[in-house]
BAMAR-464070 format. One line per field, with one value per residue (C-alpha): x, y, z. Coordinates in nm, 3 decimals. Layout:
px: X,...
py: Y,...
pz: Z,...
// end
This chain:
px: -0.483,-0.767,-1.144,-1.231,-1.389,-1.590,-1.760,-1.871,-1.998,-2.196,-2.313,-2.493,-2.648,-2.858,-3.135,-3.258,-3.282,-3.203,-3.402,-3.695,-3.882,-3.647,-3.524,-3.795,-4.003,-3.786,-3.917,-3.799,-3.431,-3.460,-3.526,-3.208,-3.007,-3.103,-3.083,-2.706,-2.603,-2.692,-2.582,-2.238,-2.130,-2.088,-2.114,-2.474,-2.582,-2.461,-2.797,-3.074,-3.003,-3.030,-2.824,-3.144,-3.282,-3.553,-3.434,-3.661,-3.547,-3.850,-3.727,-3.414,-3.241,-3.091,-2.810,-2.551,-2.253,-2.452,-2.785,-2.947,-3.161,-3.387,-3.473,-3.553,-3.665,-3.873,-3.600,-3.514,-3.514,-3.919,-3.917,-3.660,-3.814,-4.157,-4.292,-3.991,-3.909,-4.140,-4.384,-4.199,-3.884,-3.981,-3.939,-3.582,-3.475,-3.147,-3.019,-2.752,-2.509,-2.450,-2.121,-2.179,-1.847,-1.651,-1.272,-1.103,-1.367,-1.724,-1.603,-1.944,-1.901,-2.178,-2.192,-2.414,-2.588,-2.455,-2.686,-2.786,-2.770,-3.085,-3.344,-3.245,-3.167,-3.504,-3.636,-3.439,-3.220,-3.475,-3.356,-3.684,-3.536,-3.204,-3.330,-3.381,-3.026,-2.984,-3.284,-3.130,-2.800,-2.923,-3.120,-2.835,-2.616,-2.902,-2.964,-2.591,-2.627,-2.920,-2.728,-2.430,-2.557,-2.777,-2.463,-2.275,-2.596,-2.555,-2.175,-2.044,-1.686,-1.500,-1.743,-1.668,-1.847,-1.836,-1.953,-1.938,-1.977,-2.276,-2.273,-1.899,-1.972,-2.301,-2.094,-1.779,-2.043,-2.196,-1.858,-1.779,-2.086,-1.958,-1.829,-1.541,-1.257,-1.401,-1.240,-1.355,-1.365,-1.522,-1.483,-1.541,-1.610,-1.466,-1.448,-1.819,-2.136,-2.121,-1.887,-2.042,-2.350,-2.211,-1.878,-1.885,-2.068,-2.375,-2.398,-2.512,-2.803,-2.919,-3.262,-3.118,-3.416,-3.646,-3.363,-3.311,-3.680,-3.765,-3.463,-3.503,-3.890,-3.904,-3.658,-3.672,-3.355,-3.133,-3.276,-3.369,-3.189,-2.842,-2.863,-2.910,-2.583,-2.290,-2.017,-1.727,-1.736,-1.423,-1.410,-1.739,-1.619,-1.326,-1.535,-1.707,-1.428,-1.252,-1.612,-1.627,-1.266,-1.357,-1.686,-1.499,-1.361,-1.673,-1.848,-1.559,-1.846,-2.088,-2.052,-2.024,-2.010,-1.878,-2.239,-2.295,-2.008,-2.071,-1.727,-1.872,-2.083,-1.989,-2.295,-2.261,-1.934,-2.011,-2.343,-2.400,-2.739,-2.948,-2.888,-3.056,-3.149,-3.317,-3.472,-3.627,-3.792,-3.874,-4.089,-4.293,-4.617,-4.941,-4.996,-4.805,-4.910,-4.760,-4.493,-4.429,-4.517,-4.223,-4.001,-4.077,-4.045,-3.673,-3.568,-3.700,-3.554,-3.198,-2.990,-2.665,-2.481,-2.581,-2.689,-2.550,-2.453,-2.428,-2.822,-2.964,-3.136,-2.841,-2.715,-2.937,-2.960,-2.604,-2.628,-2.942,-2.723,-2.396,-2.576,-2.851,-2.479,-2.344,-2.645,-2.629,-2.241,-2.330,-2.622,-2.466,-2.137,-2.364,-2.458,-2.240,-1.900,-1.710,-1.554,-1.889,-1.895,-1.661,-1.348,-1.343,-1.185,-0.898,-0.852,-0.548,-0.853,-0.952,-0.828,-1.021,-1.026,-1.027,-0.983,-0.749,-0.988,-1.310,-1.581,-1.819,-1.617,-1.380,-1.115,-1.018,-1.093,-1.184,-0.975,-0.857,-0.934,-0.585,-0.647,-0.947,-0.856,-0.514,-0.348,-0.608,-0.451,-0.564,-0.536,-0.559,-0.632,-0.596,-0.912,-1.237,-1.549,-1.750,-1.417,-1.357,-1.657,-1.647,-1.318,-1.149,-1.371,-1.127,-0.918,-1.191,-1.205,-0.833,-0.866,-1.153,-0.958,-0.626,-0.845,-0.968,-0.596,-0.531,-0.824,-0.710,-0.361,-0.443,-0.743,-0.773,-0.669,-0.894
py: -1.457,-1.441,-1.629,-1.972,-1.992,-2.280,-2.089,-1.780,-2.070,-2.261,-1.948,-1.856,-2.179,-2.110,-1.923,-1.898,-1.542,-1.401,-1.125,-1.149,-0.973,-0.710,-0.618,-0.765,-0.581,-0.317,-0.436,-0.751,-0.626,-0.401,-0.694,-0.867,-0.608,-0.593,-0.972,-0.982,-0.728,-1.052,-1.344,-1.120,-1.192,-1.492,-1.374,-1.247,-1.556,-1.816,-1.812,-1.780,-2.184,-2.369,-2.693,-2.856,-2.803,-3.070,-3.254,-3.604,-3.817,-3.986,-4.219,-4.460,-4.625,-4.924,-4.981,-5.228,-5.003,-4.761,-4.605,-4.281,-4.075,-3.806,-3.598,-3.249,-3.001,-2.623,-2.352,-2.113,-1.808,-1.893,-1.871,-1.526,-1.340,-1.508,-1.487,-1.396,-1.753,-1.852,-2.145,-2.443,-2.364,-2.368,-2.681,-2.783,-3.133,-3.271,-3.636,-3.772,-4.134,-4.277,-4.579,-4.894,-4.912,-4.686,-4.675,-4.475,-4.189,-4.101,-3.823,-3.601,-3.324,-3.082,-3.058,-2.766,-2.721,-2.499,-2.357,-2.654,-2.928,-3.111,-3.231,-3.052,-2.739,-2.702,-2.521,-2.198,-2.200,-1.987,-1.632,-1.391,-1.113,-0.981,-0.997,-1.409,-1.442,-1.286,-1.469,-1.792,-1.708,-1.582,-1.935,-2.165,-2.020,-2.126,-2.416,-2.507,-2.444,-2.692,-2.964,-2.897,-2.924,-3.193,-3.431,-3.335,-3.465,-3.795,-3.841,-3.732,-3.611,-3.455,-3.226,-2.984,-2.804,-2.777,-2.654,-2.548,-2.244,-2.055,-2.355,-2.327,-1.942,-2.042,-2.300,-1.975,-1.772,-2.059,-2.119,-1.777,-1.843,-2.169,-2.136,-2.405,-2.477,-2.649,-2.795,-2.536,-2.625,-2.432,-2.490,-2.264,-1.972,-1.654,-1.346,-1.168,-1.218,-0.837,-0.987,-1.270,-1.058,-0.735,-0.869,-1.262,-1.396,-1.436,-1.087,-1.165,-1.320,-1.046,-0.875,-0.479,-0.353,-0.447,-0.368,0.005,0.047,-0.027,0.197,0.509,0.451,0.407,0.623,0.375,0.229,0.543,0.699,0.407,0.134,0.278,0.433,0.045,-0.019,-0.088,-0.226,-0.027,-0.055,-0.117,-0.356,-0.224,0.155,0.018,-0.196,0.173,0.364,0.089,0.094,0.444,0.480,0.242,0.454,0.788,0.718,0.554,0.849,1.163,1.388,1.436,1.649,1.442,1.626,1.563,1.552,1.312,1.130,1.117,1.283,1.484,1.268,0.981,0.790,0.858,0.723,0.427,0.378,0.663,0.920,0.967,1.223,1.548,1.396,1.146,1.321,1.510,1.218,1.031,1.347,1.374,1.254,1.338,0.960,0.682,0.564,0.841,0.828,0.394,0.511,0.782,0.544,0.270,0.513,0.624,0.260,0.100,0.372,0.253,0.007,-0.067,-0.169,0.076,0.371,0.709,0.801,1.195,1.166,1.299,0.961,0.774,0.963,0.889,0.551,0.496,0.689,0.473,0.139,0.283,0.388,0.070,-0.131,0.010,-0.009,-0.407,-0.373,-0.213,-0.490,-0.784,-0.691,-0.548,-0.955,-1.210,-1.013,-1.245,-0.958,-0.869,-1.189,-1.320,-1.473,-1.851,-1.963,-2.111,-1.990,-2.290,-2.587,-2.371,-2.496,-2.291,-2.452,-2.172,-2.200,-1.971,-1.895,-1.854,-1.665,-1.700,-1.568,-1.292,-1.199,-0.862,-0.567,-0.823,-0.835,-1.166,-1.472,-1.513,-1.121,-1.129,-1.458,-1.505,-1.872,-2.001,-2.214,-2.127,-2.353,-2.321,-2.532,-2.449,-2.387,-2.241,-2.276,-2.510,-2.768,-2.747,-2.851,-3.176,-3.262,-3.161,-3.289,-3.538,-3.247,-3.136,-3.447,-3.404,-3.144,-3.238,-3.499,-3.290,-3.009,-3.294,-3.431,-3.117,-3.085,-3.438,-3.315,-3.044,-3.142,-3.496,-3.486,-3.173
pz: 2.539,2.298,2.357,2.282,1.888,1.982,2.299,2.076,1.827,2.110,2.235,1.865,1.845,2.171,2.056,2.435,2.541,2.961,3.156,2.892,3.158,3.275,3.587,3.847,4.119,4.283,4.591,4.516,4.463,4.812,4.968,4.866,4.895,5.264,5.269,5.133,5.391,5.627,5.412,5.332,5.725,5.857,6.161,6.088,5.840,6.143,6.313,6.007,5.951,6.278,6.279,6.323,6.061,5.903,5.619,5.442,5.244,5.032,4.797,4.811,4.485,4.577,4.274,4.248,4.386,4.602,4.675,4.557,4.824,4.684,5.005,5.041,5.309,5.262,5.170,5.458,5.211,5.206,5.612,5.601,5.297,5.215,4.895,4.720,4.561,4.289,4.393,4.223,4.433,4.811,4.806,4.760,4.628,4.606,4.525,4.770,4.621,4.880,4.817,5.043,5.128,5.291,5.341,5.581,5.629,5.506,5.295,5.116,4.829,4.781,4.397,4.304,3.955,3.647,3.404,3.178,3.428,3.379,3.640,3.928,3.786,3.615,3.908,3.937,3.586,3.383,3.434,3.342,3.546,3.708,4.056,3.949,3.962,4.306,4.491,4.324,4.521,4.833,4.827,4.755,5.038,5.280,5.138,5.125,5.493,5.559,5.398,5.567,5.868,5.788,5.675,6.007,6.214,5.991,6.088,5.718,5.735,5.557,5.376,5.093,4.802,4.412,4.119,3.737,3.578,3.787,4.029,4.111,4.171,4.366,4.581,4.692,4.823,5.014,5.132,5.244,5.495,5.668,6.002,5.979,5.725,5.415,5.095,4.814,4.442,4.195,3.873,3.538,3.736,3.908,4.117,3.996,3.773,3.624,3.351,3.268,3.188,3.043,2.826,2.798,2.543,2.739,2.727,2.349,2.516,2.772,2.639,2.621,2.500,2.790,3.028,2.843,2.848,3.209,3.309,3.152,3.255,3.589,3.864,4.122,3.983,3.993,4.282,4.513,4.421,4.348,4.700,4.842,4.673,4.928,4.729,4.686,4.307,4.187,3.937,3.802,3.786,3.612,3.367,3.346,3.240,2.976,2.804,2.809,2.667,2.375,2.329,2.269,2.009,1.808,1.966,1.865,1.690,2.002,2.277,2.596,2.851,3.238,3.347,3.125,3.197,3.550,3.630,3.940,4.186,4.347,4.262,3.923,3.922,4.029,3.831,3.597,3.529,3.285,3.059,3.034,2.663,2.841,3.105,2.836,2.624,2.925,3.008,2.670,2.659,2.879,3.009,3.050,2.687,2.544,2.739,2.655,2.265,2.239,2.434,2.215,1.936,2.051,2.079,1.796,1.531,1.604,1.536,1.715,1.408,1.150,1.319,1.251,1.587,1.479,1.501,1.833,1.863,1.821,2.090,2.342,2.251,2.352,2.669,2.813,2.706,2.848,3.181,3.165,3.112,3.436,3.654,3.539,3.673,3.978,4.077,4.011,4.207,4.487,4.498,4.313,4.426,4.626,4.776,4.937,5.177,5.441,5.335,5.416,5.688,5.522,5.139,5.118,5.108,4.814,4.435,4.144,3.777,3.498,3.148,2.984,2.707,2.879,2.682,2.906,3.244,3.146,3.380,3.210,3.445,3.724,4.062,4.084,4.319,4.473,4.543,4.744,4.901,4.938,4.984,4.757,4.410,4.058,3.795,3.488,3.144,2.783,2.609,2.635,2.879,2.647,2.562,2.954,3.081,2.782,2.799,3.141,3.376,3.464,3.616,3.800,3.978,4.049,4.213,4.451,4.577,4.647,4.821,5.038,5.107,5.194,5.431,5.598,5.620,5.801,6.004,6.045,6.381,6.474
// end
């Protein structure tokens, strides 16, 4: 099935740009590597959020049907990694509606934000580098965890997560992380970021240049950071190889060769090497100046659309986005794959909303949900990403409440 018109449309009216800054600190992304490795086990991310934990609640809303708490409490990724989240964000703030009547049972969903939720989104929704994305994620799990706990103290039950878009995809890695069955519903989203990033339309909106520029500059990436890299790498390899396929034949004049293909070295299957091409402008220059200037130089003089690719610069143009392209794969399944965290305790409490013609989330080349978690439900809707999330929210509320049925079927006597 083809993609959605109207989300390639709404995607070319934003004029708002993602990773303006490039890639972050490489620091920054060894620490969350190391920090995933923890918050990928459940067994290992159990004792980083005590149940405890110190939530306030500083302002109350008294409306006519219920009341609105604002509260908040200090995010654990501040106490567990300091200094990593920006300033603005160590303190987290959520709003909790509270009805004042209740039926049979007190019954709490976790909604978490999607890019372009206002007001509490502001906070963490501007993506200046890569490593952004993962500190947001490795955040939200925690934080999920606070409030979790926090609602249990307060006699809440049952209690269950969702989402759109990113925040559906933020809330099934939370998830993966509780310790107890727990209705799952995340909407608009699915198995990994890399495609979201590297083939949806968003991709339209990554900045290349500054991504293409930092990579071929600096090694850290390739010979650090790949190393880091646990995930087994097999939707990304496969994204690999079906962009390389529907390179050769745009590329047919130049001589690629299996180095630099990658076709002998593990790691470079996975991620891909520079080229010797490469290797060899990244080396020109006495300084650092020179060495920015001929970089610069090499960038600037092509264009993707109307470049004559038998040129050698052409060539290595399309070598550092091929290889920058994988690297970007590689990353963000090393930390958004959901087949990188614990399996939730019971995939059945689980119902997924995807739109058939999603532009923003493709599914192509992707392992799928009921794959990696089996006995979980997919549904699906006609349309696109953008139509879903104006129109169809009805049938996200649908399916909140039969994930919690489900839930009290199965556990109400627990």
């Amino acid at each position: 099935m083809g993609v959605s018109r109207l989300d390639v449309l709404y995607r070319k009216l934003l004029l708002t740009k993602l990773f303006i800054q490039g890639w972050g600190k490489p620091d920054d992304l060894k620490r969350i590597f190391e920090l995933r490795k923890i918050v990928g086990n459940r067994e290992k991310c159990k004792e980083l959020v005590p149940k405890d934990y110190p939530v306030f609640i500083d302002k109350v809303e008294d409306q006519s049907d219920c009341k609105i708490h604002n509260g908040y409490f200090i995010s654990p990724l501040e106490h567990i990694v300091p200094g990593i989240l920006p300033s603005e964000s160590i303190k987290a703030r959520f709003q909790f509606i509270v009805p004042k009547k209740w039926k049979n049972h007190k019954p709490v969903c976790i909604h978490l934000a999607g890019t372009g939720d206002h007001f509490f989104w502001k906070s963490r929704s501007s993506l200046r580098n890569v490593s952004d994305l993962f500190v947001m994620g490795a955040a939200l799990i925690l934080e999920s965890a606070v409030l979790l706990h926090w609602l249990e103290r307060e006699d809440y039950w049952p209690l269950g997560m969702t989402g759109i878009s990113m925040g559906g995809h933020m809330a099934s890695l939370a998830v993966t992380n509780w310790p107890k069955p727990i209705p799952l519903i995340p909407c608009l989203s699915w198995t990994t970021a890399s495609n979201v990033f590297t083939t949806g339309v968003l991709s339209k909106a990554v900045n290349w240049r500054e991504l293409e520029k930092q990579y071929a500059m600096h090694s850290v990436y390739e010979q650090e950071i790949i190393r880091l890299l646990e995930y087994c790498g097999v939707d990304s390899f496969k994204m690999g190889q079906e962009f390389l396929k529907s390179s050769l034949d745009t590329l047919s004049g130049l001589d690629l060769s299996t180095d630099i293909l990658g076709l002998h070295s593990p790691e470079r299957d996975r991620m891909g090497m520079r080229t010797s091409a490469l290797h060899s402008r990244a080396g020109e220059g006495a300084n650092g100046q020179d060495h920015d200037h001929g970089l610069n130089q090499m960038l600037s003089s092509v264009n993707m659309q109307h470049t004559n690719i038998n040129k050698g610069s052409g060539r290595q143009r399309q070598s550092l986005h091929t290889e920058s392209l994988d690297f970007m794969k590689g990353v963000m399944d090393e930390c958004t794959h959901i087949a990188n965290f614990s399996v939730p305790l019971d995939p059945s409490l689980i119902i997924l909303i995807q739109a058939k013609e999603d532009a923003y989330i493709p599914r192509t080349g992707v392992r799928s949900l009921q794959e990696i978690w089996p006995g979980c439900e997919v549904r699906y809707l006609n349309g696109g990403h953008v139509s879903a999330y104006l129109f169809k929210q009805g049938l996200f509320r649908q399916a909140i409440y039969d994930a919690y049925d489900r839930y009290l079927e199965k556990y109400s006597n627990t």
